[in-house]
C-alpha positions in Angstrom: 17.1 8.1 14.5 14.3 10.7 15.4 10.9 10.3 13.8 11.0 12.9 11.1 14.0 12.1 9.7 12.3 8.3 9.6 9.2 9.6 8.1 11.5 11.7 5.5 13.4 8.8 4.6 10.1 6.3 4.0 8.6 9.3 2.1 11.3 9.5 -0.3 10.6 5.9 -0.7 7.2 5.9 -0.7 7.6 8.8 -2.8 9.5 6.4 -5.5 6.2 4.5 -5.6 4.7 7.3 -7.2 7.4 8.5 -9.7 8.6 5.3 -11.0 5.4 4.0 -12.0 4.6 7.3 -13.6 7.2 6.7 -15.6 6.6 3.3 -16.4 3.3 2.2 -15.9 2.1 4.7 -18.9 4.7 3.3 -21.0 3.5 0.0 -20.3 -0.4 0.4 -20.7 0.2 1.9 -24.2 2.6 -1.2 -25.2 0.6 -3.7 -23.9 -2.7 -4.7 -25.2 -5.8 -4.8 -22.9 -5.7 -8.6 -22.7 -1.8 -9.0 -22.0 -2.0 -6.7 -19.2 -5.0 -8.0 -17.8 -3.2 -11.3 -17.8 -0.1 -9.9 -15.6 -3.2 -8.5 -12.8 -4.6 -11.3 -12.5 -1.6 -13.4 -11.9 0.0 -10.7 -9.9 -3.4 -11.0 -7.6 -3.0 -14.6 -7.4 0.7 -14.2 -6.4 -0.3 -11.6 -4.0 -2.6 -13.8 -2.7 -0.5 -16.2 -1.5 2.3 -13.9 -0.3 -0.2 -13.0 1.8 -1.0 -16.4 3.1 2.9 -17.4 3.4 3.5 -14.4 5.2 1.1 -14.9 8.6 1.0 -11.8 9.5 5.0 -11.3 10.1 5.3 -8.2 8.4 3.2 -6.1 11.1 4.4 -9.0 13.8 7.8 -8.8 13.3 8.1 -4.8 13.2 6.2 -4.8 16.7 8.7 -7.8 17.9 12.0 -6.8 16.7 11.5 -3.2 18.0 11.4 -4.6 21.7 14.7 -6.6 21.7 16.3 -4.1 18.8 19.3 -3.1 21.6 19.2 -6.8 22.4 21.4 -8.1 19.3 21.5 -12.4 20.5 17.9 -12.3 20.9 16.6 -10.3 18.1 18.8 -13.0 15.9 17.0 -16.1 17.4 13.3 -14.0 16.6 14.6 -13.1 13.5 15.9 -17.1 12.6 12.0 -18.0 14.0 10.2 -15.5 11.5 11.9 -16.1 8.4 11.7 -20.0 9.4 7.8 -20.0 9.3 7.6 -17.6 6.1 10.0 -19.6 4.5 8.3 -22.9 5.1 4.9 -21.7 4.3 6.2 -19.6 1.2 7.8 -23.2 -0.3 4.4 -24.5 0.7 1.9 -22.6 -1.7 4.3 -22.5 -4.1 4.2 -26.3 -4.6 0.1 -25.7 -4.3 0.7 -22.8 -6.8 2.8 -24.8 -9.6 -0.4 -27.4 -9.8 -3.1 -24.6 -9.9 -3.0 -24.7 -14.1 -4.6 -28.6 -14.0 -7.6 -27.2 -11.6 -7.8 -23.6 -12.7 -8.7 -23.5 -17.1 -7.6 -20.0 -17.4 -4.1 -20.7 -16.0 -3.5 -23.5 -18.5 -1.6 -21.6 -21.2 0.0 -19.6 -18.9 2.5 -22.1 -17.1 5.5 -20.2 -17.3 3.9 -17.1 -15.6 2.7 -19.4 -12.9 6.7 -20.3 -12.2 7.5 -16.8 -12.7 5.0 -16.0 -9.8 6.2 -18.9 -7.7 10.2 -17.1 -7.6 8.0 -14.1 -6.2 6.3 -15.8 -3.5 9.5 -17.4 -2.2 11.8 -14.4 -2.3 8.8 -12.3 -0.9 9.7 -14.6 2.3 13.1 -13.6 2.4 12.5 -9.6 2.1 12.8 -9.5 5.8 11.5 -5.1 5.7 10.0 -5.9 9.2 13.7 -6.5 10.4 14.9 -2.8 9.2 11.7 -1.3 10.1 11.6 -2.7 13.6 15.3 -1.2 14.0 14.4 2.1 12.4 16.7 1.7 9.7 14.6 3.6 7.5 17.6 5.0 5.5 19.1 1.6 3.9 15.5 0.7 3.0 15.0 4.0 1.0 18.3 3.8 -0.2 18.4 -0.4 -1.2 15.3 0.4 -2.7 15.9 3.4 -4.7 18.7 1.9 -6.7 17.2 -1.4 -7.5 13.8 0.7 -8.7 16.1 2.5 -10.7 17.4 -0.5 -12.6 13.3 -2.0 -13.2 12.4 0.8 -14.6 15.4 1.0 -17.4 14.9 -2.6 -17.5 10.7 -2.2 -18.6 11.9 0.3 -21.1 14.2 -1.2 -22.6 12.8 -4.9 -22.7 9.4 -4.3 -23.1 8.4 -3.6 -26.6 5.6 -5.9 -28.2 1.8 -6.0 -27.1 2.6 -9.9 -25.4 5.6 -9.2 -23.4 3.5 -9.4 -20.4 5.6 -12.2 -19.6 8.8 -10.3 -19.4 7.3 -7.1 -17.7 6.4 -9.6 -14.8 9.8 -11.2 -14.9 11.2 -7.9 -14.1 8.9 -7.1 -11.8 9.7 -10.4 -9.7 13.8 -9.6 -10.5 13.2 -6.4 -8.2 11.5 -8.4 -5.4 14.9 -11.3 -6.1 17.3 -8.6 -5.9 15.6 -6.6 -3.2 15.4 -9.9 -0.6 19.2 -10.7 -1.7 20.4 -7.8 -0.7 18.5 -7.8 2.6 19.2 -11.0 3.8 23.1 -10.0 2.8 23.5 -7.4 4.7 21.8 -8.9 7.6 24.1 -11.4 7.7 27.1 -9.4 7.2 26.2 -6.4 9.8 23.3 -7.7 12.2 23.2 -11.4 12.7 24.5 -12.5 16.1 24.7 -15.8 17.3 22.2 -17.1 19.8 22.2 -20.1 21.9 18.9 -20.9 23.0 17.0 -23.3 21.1 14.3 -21.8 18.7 11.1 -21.9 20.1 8.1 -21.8 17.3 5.5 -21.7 19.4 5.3 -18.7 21.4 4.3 -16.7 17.8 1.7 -19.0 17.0 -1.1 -17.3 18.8 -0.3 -13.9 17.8 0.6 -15.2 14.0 -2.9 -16.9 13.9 -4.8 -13.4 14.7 -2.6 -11.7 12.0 -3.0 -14.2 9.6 -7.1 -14.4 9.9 -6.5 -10.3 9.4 -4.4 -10.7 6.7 -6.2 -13.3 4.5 -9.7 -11.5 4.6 -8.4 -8.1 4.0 -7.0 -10.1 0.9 -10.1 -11.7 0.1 -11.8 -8.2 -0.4 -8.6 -6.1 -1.9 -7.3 -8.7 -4.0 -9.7 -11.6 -4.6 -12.0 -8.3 -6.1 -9.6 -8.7 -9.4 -9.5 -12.8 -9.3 -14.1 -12.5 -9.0 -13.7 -9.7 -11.8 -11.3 -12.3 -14.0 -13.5 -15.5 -13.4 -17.0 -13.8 -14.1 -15.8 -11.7 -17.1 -12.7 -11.3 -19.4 -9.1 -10.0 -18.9 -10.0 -6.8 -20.5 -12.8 -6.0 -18.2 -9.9 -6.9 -15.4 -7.8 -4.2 -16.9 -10.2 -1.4 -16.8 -11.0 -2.0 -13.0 -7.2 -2.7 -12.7 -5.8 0.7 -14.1 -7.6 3.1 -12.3 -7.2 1.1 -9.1 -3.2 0.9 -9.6 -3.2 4.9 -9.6 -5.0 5.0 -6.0 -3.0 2.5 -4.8 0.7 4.3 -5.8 -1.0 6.7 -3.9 -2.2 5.4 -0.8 1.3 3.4 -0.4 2.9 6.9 -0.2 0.4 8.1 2.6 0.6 4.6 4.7 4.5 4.0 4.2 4.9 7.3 6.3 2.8 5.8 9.0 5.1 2.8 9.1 7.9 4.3 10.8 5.7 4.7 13.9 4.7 1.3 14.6 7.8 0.2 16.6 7.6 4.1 18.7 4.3 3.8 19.6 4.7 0.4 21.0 7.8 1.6 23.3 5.6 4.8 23.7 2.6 2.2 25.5 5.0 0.5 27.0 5.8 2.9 29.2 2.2 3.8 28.9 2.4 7.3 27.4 -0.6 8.0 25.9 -0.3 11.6 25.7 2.5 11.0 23.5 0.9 8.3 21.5 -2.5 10.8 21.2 0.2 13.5 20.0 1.3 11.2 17.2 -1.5 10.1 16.4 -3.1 13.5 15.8 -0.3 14.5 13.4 -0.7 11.3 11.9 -4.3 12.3 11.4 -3.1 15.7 9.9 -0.9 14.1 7.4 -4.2 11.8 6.2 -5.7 15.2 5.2 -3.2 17.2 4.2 -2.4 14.2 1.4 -5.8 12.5 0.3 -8.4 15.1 0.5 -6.7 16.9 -2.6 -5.6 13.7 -4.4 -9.7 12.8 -4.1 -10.8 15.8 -4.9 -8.8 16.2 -8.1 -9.2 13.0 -9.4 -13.0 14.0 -9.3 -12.2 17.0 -11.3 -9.9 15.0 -13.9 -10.8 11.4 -14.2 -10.5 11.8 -17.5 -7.4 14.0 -18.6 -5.4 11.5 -15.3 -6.6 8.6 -17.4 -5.4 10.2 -20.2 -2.1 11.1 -19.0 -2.0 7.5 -17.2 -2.2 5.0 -19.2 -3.9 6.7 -22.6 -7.4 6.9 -24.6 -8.0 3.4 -24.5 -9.0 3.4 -21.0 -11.5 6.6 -20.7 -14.7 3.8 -20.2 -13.2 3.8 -16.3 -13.1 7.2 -15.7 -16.2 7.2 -13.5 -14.1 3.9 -11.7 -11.4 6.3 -11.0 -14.0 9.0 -9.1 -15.3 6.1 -7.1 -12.0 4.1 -5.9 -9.8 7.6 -5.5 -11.7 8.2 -1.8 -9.9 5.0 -0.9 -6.5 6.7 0.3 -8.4 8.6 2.7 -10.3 5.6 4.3 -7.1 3.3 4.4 -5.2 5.8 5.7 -7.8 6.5 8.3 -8.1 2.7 9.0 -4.0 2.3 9.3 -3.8 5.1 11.7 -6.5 3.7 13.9 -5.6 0.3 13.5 -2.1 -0.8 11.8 -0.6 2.5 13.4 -2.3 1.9 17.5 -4.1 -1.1 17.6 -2.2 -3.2 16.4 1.3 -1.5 18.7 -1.2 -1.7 21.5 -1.8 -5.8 21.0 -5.3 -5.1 20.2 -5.2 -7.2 16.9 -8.6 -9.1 17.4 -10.3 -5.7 17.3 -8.9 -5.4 13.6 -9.5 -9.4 13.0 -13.2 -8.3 13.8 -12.7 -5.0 11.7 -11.7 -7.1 8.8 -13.9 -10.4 9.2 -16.8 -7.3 8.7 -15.4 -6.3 5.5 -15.1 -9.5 4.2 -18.7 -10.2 4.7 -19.3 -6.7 2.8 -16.9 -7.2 -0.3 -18.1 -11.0 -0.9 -21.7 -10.2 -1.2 -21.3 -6.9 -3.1 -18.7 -7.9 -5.9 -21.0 -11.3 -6.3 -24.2 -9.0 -6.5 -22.7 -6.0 -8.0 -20.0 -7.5 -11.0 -22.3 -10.2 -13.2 -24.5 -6.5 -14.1 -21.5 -3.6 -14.2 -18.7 -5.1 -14.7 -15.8 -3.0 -13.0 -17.7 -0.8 -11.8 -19.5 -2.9 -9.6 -16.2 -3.9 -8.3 -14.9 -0.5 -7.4 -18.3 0.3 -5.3 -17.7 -2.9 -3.9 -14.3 -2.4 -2.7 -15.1 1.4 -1.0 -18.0 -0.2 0.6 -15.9 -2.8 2.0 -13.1 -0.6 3.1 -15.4 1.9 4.5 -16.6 -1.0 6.8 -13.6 -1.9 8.0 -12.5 2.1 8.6 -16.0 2.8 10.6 -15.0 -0.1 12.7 -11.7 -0.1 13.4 -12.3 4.3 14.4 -15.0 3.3 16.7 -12.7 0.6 18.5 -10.0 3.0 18.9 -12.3 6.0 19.7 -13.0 3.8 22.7 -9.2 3.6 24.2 -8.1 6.9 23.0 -8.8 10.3 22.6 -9.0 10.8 18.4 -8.3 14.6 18.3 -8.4 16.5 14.4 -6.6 19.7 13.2 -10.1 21.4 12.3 -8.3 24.6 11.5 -6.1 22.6 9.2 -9.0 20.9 7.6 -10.8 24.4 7.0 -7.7 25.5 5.5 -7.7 22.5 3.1 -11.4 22.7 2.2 -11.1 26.7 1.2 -7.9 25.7 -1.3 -9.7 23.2 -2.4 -12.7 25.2 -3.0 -11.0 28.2 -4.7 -9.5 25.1 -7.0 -12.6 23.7 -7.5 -13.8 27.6 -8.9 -11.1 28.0 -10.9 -11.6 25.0 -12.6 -14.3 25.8 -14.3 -13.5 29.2 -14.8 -10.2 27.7 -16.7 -12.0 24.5 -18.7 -13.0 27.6 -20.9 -9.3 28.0 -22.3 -7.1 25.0 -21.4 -7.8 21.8 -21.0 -5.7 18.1 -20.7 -2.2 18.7 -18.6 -2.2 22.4 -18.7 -5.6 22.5 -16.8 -4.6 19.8 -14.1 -1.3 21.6 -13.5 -2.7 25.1 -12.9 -5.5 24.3 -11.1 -3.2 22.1 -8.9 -0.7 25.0 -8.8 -3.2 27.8 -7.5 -4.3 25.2 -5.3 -0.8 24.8 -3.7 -0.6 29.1 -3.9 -3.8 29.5 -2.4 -2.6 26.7 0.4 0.6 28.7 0.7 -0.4 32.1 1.3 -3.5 31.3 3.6 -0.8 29.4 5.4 1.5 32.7 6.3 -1.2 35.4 6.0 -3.9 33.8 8.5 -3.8 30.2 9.7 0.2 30.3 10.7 -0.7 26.2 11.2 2.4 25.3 14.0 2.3 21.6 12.2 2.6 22.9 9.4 5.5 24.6 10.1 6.9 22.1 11.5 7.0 19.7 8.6 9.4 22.3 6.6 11.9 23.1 9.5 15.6 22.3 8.4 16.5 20.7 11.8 15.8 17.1 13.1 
């Protein structure tokens, strides 16, 4: 399967990650109260947490692995039976740790039954296997598995949750989408991909590997979800849900931009295998393109319209983070910028400890600032925090690959962005004078688009551009 019709398929189901929760999330932030919801973050961080502990670093690992013995169908069976062995094992293990956290942690106490809820999660997280599919390019049974089953959640959270407590049975569903999404997987890996193997398993040779991923993996945790567990010890679950809300809109958004990049993990590590780096540079340049063409305008309107998104979102209640949402909505553009650098070529490229410094950095970073910056603003101080943080991490990982590859931008694609942007920006205040709320947002984002449009055909003729709107594969 070529690349574009990969990165069309993990759009559409990156895409998802944006409608669905538009259609629910609002729902859900006007039935629950500020407490309840803030309840279901902070567990969901915890949860997270330790997903991201169990997990070692497979689901980067196994995408890079699998795609090297993918034609190999005995061998990629045995890696497969190793991976989901160690996730497995250390999935069971923090759950066990997890189901005795309430007689250590007070503010867990009266929540015991969301603590089991979260411990299903963490063990069917293990059994998800997306690096499998992702590291065979099998980009259209994830979009489509996933599709269906996002479907059902989302009739589910409307039609179930209906008082301002059900917290408990909004995470339930949420957890019944990772059960039925990980049954399904492992189902049809069985039925269409398994082969048998006869070779012993041999644990060993992904230790080394596992143990740079894994110090990656648990201190990017430590500053993009332990930010929510500092904010829920040091203050109240309220405060959690103001810091929480704004930062659940950037991050439907950044999943989008980042799942695209996903599909060329396993191509750029066949691409430096054969050591083509003017192919790899070539990706990596549209790769950079797509960064701009999708966050610049997400950041610069949520600037504009903290207020009427917030509004829109998840209703009046939660205006006091409007100035949160300005800070945190620059974040899509420095992850994205940080994936493509790193998660995108370092990491193909087996340059992992460059990104284990990277992230060792901004660990440093986010400890010291949501400890300095929380205890005197609150959420706020925790969304400066995070972009200081992540913009440590970006800066480095840039420079490390600036070093073993030519980073080459699309100015004249940029240019053409800003001067939308700009004639957007104009117009908005131009327009503030007769509409306001959703009609505002939707035509300044409309002459936005028009403006992007016709500068497009009448005088930048962009060939990328072109190219993402071209019919054939």
């Amino acid at each position: 399967m070529g690349i574009r019709k990969n990165m069309i398929s993990n759009l559409l189901l990156t895409s998802s990650a944006i409608v669905f929760p538009l259609i629910t999330f609002p729902y859900v932030t006007r039935t629950l109260s500020a407490g309840s919801i803030g309840k279901y973050f902070f567990m969901d961080a915890i949860s997270q947490y330790l997903i991201i502990f169990s997990a070692v670093g497979i689901p980067y690992y196994g995408i890079r692995e699998i795609s090297k013995v993918k034609d190999e169908p005995a061998a990629r069976s045995k890696l497969v039976a190793e991976l989901l062995l160690i996730q497995i094992t250390l999935a069971l293990a923090f759950s066990v740790l997890l189901l005795f956290a309430p007689s250590v942690v007070p503010s867990l106490t009266n929540d015991s039954t969301l603590v089991k809820v979260a411990c299903v999660n963490i063990i069917c997280s293990a059994f998800l296997m997306e690096w499998f599919y992702q590291g065979i390019e099998n980009f259209t049974y994830i979009t489509g598995r996933s599709m269906i089953i996002k479907v059902i959640s989302v009739i589910s959270i409307l039609l179930m949750v209906k008082q301002s407590d059900d917290y408990l049975i909004y995470y339930a569903i949420s957890t019944m989408v990772i059960v039925l999404n990980a049954a399904l997987n492992l189902f049809n890996y069985l039925k269409k991909h398994y082969r048998p193997f006869n070779e012993g398993l041999a644990f060993r040779t992904h230790f080394k590997p596992l143990l740079i991923l894994f110090s990656i993996n648990v201190s990017v945790s430590i500053y993009a979800i332990l930010d929510t567990i500092i904010l829920g010890m040091l203050t109240n679950p309220e405060t959690v849900s103001f810091y929480n809300v704004p930062l659940k809109l950037v991050r439907i958004f950044w999943m989008v931009v980042n799942g695209a990049g996903m599909v060329l993990i396993p191509r750029i590590a066949g691409y430096f295998a054969s050591k083509d780096m003017d192919a790899i540079q070539n990706i990596m340049r549209k790769s950079l393109s797509i960064v701009f063409l999708l966050t610049l305008p997400f950041c610069c309107f949520c600037m504009l319209f903290p207020m009427e998104i917030l509004t829109i979102i998840s209703g009046k209640q939660y205006l006091f983070a409007a100035n949160t949402l300005r800070i945190l909505s620059v974040l899509p553009f420095i992850i994205a910028l940080c994936n493509v650098c790193g998660t995108q070529f370092l990491m193909p490229i087996g340059q992992e400890n460059k990104i284990l410094h990277a992230t060792l950095l901004g660990l440093v970073v986010s400890l010291c600032f949501n400890f300095l910056l929380i205890p005197y603003l609150k959420f706020t101080g925790a969304a400066i925090a995070c972009v200081l943080a992540e913009s440590t991490v970006c800066l480095y990982i840039v420079i490390s690959a600036s070093k073993r590859i030519k980073l080459s931008v699309d100015r004249a694609l940029l240019i053409h962005i800003l001067i939308s942007l700009g004639i957007a920006v104009l117009l908005r205040w131009i327009l503030s004078n007769w509409i306001s709320g959703l009609a505002l947002i939707m035509t300044d984002v409309l002459v936005y688009v028009l403006t992007f449009i016709l500068l497009q055909f009448t005088y930048f003729k962009n060939e990328f551009i072109f190219s993402l709107v071209k019919t054939r594969n």
